[in-house]
Backbone as ProteinMPNN parsed JSONL, in Angstrom:
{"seq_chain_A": "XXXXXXXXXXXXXXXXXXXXXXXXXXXXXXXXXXXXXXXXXXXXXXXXXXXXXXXXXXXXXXXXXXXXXXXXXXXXXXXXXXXXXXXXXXXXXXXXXXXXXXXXXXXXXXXXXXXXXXXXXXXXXXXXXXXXXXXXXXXXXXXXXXXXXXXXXXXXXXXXXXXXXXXX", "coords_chain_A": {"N_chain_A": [[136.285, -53.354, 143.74], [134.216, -54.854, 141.934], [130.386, -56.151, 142.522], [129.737, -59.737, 142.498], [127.419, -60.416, 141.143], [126.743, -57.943, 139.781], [128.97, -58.505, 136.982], [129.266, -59.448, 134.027], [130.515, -61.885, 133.635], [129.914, -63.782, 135.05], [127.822, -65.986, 136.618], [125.264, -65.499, 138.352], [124.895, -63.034, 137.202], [123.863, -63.617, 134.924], [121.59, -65.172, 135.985], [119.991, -63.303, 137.351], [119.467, -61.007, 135.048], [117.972, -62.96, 134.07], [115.817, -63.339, 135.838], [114.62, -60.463, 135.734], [113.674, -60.174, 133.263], [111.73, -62.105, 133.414], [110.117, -61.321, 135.258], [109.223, -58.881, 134.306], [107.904, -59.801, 132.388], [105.737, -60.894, 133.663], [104.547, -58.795, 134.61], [104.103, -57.697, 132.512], [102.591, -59.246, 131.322], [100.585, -59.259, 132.837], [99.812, -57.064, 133.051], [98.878, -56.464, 130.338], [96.627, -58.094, 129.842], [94.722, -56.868, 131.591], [94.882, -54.121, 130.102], [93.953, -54.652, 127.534], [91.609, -55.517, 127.873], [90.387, -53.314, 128.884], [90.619, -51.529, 126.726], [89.147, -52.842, 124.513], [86.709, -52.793, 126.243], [86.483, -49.989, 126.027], [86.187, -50.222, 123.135], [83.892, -51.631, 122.577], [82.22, -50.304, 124.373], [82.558, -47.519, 123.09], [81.389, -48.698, 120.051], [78.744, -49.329, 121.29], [77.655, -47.174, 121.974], [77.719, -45.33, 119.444], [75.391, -47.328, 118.721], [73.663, -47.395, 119.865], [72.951, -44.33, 119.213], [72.505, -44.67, 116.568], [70.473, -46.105, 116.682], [68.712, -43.972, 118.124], [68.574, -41.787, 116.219], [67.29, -43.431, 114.098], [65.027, -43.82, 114.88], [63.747, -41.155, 115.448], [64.097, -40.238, 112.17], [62.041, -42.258, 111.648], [59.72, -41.203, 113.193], [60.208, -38.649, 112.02], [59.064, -39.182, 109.421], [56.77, -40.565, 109.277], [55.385, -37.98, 110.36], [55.563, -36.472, 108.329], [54.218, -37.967, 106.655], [51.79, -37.738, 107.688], [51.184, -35.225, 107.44], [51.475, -34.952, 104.663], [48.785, -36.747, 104.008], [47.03, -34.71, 105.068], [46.815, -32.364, 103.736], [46.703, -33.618, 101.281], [44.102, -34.209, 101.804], [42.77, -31.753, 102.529], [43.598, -30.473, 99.942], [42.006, -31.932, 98.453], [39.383, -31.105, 99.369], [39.318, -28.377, 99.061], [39.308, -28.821, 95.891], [36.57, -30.025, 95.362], [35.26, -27.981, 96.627], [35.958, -25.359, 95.306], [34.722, -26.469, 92.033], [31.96, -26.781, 93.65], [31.623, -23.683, 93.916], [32.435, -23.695, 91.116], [29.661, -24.431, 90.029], [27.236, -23.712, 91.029], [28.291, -20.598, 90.196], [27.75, -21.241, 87.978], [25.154, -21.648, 87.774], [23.708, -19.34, 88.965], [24.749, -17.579, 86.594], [23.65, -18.602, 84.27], [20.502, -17.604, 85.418], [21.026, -15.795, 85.22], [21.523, -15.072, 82.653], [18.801, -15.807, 81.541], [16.848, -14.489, 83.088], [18.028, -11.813, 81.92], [17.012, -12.746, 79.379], [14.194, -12.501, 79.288], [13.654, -9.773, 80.296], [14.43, -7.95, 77.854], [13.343, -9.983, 75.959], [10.266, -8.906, 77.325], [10.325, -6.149, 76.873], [11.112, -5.875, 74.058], [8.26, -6.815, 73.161], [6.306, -5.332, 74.584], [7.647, -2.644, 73.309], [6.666, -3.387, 70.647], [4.23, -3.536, 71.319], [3.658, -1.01, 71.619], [4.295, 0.013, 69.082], [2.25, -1.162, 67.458], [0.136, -0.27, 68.421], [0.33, 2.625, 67.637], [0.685, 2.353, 65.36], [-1.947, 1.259, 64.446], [-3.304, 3.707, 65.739], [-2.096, 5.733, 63.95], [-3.281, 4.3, 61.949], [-6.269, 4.888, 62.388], [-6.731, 7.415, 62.472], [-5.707, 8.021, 60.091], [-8.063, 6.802, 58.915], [-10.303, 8.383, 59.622], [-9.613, 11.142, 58.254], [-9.161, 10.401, 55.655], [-12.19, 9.458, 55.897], [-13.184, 11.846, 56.452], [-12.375, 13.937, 54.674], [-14.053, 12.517, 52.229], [-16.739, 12.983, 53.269], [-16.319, 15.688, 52.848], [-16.255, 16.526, 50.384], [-18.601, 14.653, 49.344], [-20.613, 16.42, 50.917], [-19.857, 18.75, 49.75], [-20.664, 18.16, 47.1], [-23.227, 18.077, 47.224], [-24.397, 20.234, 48.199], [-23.381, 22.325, 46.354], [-25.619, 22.009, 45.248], [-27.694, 22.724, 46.706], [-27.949, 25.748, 48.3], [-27.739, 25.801, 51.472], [-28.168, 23.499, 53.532], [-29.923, 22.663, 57.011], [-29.386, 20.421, 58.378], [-27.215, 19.513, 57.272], [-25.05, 20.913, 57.797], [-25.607, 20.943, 60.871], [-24.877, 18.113, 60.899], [-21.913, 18.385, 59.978], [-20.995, 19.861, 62.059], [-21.21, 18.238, 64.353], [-19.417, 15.898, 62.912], [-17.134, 17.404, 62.789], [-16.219, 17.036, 66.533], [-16.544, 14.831, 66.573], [-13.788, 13.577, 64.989], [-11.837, 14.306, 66.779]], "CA_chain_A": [[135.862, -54.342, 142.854], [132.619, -54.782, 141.216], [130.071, -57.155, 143.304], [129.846, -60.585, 141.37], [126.061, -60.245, 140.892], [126.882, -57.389, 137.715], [129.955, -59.119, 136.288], [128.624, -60.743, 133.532], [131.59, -63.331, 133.637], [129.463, -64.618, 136.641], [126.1, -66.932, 136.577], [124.606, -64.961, 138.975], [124.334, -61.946, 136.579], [122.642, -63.907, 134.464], [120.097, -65.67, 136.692], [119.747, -61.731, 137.217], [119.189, -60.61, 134.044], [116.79, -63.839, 133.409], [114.709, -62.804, 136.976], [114.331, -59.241, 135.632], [113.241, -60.74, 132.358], [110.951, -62.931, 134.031], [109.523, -60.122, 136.097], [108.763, -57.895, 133.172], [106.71, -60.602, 131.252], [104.923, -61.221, 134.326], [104.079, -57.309, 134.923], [103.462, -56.97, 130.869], [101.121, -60.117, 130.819], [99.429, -59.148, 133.787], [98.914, -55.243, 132.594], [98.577, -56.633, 129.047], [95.363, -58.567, 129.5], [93.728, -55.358, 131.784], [95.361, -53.514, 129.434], [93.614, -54.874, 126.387], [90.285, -55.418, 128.109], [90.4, -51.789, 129.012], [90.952, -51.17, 124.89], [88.249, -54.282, 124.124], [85.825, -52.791, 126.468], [86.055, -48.727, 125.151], [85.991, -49.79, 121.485], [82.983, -51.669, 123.081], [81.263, -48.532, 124.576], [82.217, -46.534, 121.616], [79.972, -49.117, 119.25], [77.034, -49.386, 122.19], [76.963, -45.646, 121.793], [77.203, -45.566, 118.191], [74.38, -48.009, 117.764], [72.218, -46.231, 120.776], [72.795, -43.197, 118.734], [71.921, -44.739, 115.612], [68.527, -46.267, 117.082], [67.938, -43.46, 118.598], [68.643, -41.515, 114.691], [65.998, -44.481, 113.298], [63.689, -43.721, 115.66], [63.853, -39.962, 115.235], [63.506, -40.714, 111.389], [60.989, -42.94, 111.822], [58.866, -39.94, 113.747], [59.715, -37.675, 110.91], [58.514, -39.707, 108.039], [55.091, -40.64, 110.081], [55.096, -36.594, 110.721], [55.569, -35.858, 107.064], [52.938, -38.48, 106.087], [50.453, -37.227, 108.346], [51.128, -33.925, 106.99], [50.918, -34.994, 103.217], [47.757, -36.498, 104.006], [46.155, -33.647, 105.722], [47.663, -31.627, 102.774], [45.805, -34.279, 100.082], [42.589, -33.846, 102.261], [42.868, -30.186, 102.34], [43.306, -30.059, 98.326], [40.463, -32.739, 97.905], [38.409, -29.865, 99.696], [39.599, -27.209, 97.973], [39.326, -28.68, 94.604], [35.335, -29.907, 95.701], [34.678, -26.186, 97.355], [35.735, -24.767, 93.51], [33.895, -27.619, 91.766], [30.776, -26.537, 93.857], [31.381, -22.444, 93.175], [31.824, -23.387, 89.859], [28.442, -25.076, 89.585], [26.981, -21.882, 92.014], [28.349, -19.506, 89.345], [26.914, -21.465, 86.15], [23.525, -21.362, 87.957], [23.428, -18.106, 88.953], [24.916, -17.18, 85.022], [22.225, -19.411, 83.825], [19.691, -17.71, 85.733], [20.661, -14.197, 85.296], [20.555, -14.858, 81.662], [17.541, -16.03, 81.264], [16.399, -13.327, 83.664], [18.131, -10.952, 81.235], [16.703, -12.761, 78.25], [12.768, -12.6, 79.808], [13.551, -9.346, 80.007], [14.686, -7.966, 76.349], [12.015, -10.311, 75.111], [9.419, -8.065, 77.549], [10.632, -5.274, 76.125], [10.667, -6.294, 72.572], [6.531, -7.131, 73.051], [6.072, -3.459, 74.729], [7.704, -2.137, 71.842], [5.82, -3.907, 69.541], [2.987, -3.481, 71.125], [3.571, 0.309, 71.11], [4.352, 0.214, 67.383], [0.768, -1.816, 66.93], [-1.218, 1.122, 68.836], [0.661, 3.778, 67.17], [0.041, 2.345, 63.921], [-3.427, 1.177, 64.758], [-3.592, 5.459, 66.146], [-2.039, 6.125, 62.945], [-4.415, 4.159, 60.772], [-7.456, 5.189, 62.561], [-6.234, 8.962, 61.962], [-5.495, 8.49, 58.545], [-9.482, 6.562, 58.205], [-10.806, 9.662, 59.973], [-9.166, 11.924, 57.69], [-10.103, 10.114, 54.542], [-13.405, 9.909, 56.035], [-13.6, 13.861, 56.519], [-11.981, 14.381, 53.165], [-15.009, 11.983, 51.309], [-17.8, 13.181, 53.723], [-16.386, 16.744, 52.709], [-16.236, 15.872, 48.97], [-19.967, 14.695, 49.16], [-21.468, 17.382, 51.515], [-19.479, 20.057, 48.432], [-21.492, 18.142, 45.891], [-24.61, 18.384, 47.29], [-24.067, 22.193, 48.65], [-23.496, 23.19, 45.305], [-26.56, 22.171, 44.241], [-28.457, 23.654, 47.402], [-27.216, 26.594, 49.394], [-27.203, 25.678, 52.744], [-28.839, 22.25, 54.342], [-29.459, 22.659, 58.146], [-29.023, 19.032, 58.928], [-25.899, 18.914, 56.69], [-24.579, 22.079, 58.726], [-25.411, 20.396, 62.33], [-24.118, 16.791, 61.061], [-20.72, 18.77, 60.03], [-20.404, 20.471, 63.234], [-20.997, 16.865, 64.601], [-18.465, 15.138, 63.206], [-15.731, 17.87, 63.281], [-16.221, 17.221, 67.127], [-15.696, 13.223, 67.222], [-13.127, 13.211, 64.949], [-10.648, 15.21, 67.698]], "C_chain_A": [[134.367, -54.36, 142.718], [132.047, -56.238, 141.946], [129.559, -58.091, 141.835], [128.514, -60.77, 140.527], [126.1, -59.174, 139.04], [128.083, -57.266, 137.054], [129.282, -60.154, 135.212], [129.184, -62.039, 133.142], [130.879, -64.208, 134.255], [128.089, -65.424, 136.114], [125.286, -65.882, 136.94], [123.824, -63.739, 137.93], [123.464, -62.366, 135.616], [121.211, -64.163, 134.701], [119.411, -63.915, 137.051], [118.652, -60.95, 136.606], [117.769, -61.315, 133.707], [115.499, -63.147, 134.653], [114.154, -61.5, 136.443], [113.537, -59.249, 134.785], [112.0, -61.105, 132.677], [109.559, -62.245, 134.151], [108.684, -58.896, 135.529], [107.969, -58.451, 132.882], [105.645, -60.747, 132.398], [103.924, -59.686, 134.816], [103.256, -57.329, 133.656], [102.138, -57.839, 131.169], [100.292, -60.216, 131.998], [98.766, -57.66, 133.713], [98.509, -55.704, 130.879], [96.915, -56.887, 129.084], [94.359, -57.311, 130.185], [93.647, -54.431, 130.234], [94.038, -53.411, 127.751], [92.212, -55.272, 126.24], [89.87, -54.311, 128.159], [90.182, -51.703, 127.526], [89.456, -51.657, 124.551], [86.899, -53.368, 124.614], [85.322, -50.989, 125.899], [85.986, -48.922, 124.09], [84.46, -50.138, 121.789], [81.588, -50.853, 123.485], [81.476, -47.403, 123.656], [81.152, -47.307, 121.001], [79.113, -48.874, 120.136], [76.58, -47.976, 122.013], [76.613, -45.637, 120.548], [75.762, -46.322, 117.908], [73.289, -47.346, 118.662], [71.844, -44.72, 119.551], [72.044, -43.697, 116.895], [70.55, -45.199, 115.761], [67.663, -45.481, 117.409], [67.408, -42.497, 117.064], [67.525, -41.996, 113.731], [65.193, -44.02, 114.05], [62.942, -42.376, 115.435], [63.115, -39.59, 113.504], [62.339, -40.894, 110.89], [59.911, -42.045, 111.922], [58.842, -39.285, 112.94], [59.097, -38.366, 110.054], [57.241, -39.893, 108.783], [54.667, -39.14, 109.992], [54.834, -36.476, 109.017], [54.602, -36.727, 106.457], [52.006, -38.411, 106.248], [50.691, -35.897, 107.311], [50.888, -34.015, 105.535], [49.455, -35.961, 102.95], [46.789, -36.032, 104.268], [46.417, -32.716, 104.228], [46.69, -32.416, 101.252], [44.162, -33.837, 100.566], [42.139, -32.413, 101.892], [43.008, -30.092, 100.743], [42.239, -30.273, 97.68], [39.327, -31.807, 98.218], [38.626, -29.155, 99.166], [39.061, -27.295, 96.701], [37.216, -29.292, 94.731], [34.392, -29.229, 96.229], [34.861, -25.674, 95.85], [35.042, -25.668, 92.403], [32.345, -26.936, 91.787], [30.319, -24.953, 93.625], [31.426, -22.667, 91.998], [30.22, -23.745, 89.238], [27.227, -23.918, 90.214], [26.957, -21.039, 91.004], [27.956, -20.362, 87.943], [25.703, -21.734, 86.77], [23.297, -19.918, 87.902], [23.497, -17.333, 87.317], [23.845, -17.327, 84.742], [21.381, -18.204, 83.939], [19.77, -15.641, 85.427], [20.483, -13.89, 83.39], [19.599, -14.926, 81.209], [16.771, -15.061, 81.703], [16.451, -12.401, 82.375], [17.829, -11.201, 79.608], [15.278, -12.441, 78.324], [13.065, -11.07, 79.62], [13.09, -7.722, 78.703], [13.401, -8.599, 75.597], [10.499, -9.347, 75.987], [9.496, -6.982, 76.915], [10.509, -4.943, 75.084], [8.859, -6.188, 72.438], [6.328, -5.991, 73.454], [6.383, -2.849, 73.819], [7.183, -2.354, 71.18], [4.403, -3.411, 69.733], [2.882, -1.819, 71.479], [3.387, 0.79, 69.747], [2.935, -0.208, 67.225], [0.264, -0.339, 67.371], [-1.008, 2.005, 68.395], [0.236, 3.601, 65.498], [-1.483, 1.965, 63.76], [-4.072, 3.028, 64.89], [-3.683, 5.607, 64.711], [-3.423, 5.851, 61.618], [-5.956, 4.718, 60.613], [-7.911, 7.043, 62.231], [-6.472, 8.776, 60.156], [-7.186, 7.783, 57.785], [-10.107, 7.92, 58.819], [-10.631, 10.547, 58.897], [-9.996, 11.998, 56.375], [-11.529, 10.301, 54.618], [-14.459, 11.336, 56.015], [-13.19, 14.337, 54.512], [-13.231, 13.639, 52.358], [-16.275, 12.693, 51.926], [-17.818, 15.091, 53.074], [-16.915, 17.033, 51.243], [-18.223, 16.081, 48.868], [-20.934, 15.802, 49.554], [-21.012, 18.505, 50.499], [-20.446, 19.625, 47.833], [-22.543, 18.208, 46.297], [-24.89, 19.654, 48.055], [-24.211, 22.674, 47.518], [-24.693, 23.245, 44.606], [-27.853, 22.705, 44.995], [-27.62, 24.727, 48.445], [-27.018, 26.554, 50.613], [-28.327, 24.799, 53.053], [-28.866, 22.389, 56.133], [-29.019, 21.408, 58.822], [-27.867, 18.583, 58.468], [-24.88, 19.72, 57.423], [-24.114, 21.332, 60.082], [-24.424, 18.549, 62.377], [-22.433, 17.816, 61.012], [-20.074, 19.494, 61.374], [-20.247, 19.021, 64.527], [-19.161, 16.069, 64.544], [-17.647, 16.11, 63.083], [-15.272, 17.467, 65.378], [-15.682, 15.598, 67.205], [-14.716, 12.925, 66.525], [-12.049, 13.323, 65.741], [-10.78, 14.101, 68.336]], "O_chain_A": [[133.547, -53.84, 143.475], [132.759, -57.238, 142.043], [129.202, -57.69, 140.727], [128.539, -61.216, 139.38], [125.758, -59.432, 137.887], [128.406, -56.19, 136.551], [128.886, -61.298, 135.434], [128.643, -62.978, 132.556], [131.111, -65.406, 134.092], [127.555, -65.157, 135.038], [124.612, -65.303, 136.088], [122.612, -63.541, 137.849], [122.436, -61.74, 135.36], [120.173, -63.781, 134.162], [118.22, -63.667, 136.868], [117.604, -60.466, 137.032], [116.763, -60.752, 133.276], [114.47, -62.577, 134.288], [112.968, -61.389, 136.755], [112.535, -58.56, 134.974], [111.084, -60.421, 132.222], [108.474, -62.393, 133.587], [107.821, -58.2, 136.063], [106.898, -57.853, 132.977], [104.495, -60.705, 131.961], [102.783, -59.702, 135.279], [102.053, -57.071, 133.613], [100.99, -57.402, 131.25], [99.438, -61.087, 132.165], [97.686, -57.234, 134.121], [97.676, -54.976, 130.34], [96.089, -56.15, 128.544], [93.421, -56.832, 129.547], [92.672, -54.181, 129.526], [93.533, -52.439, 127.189], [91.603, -55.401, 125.178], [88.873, -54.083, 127.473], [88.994, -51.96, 127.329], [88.612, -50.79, 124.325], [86.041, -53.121, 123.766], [84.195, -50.711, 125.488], [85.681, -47.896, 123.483], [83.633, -49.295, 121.443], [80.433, -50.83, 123.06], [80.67, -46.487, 123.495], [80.004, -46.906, 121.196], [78.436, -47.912, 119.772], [75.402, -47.628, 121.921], [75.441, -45.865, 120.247], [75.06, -45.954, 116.966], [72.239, -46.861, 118.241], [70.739, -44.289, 119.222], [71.224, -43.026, 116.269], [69.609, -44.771, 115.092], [66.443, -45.613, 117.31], [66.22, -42.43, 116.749], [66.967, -41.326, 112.863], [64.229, -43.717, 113.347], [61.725, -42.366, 115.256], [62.066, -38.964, 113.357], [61.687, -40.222, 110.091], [59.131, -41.952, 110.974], [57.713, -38.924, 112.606], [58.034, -37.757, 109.939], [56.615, -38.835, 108.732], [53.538, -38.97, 109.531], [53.662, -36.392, 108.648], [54.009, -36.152, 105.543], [51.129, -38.783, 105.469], [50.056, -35.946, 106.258], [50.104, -33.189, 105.07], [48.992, -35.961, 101.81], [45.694, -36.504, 103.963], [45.255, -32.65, 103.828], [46.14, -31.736, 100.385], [43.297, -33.303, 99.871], [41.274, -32.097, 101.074], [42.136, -29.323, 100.338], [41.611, -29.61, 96.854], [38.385, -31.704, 97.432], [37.793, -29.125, 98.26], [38.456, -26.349, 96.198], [36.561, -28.672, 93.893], [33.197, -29.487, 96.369], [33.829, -25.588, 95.186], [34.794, -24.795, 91.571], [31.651, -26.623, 90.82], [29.172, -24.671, 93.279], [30.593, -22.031, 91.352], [29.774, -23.341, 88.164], [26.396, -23.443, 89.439], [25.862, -20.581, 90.678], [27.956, -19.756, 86.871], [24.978, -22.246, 85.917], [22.773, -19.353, 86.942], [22.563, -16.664, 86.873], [22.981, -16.456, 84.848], [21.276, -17.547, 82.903], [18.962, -14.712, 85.443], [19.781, -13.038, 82.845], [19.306, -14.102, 80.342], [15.943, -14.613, 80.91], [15.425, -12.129, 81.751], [18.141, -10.407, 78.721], [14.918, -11.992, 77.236], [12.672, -10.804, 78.484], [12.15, -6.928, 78.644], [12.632, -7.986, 74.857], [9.596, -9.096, 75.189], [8.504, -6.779, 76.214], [9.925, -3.896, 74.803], [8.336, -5.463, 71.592], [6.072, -5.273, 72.488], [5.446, -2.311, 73.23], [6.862, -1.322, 70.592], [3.61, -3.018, 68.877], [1.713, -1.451, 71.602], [2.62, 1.658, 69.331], [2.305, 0.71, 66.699], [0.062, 0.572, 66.568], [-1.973, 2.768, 68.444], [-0.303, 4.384, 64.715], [-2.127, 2.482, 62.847], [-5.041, 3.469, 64.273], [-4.758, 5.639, 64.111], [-4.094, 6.564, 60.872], [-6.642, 4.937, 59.615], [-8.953, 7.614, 61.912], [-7.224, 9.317, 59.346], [-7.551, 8.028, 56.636], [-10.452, 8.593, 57.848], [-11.731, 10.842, 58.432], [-10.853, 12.781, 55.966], [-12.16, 11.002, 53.827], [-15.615, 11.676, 55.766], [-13.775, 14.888, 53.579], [-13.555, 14.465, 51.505], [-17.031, 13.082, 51.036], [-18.86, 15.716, 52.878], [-17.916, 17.718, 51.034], [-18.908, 17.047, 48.531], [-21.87, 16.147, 48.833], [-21.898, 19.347, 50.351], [-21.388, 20.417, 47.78], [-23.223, 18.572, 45.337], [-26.037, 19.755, 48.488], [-25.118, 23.496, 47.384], [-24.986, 24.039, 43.713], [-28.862, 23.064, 44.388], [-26.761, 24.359, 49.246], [-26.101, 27.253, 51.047], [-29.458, 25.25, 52.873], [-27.762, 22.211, 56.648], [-28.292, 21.461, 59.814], [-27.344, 17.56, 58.909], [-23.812, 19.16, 57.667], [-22.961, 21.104, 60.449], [-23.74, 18.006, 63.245], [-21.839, 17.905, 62.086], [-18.872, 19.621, 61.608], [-19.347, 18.914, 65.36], [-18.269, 15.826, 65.357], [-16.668, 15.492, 63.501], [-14.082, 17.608, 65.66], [-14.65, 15.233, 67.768], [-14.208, 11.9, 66.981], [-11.164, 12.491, 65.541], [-10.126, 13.895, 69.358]]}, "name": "protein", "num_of_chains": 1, "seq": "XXXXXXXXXXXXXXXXXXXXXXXXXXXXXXXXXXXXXXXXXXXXXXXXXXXXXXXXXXXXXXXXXXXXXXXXXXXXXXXXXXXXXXXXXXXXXXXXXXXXXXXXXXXXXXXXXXXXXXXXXXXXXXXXXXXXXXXXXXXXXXXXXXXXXXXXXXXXXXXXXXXXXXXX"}
């Protein structure tokens, strides 16, 4: 025969059944609340990490953008020099231009006046040639006409041997 304890005709099996019952809720709701602190406190330390990791992310951030603003104003400085270093060669090379034209206009205009004043002495040469000439051609002229009318003058002789000598 079956003991009266798991007959469920009997009380007993109930009061049983209810103890076992009992016994469970008292296990569950005593592993429940660990249970769910355990849960409570890793979702817990998941966010604390998460937000460590995100402060640490901002912070990181933070450092780059400071880095990259230092660097785009070293980067503005550095252009501002650059563009006030070409600025000052360009002002360098329109002096020097300047100065070499003017140089090379002082020149050209020396040049020009040497020429000129070659052309003056050559035509001054020239003119003084071509009064010589005339001069020999009229002095010759006159010393014919008065030859023809005496045969030979010694003073008209020694002047002609004269000036053939200073006109050379």
């Amino acid at each position: 025969m079956m003991p009266a304890f798991l007959n469920p005709a009997e009380a007993q099996f109930w009061v049983g059944i209810g103890l076992l019952i009992f016994l469970a809720i008292v296990v569950f709701v005593a592993k429940a609340p660990r249970t769910i602190a355990a849960t409570l406190d890793a979702s817990a330390a998941t966010i604390k990490a998460d937000l460590d990791e995100a402060a640490r992310i901002r912070d990181e951030a933070q450092r780059l953008l400071k880095e990259l603003q230092d660097e785009r104003e070293a980067a503005q400085r550095q252009a501002e020099e650059m563009l006030a270093s070409a600025q000052e060669q360009v002002r360098i090379f329109e002096a020097e231009a300047k100065a070499k034209l003017e140089e090379s206009l002082a020149r050209r205009q020396k040049l020009t006046e040497q020429r000129i004043q070659v052309a003056e002495a050559q035509a001054a040469a020239d003119v003084k040639a071509a009064a010589a000439e005339m001069a020999a051609q009229m002095a010759e002229r006159v010393l014919t006409q008065r030859i023809s009318g005496a045969k030979s003058d010694p003073l008209i002789d020694k002047a002609l041997g004269q000036l053939a000598t200073k006109l050379q």
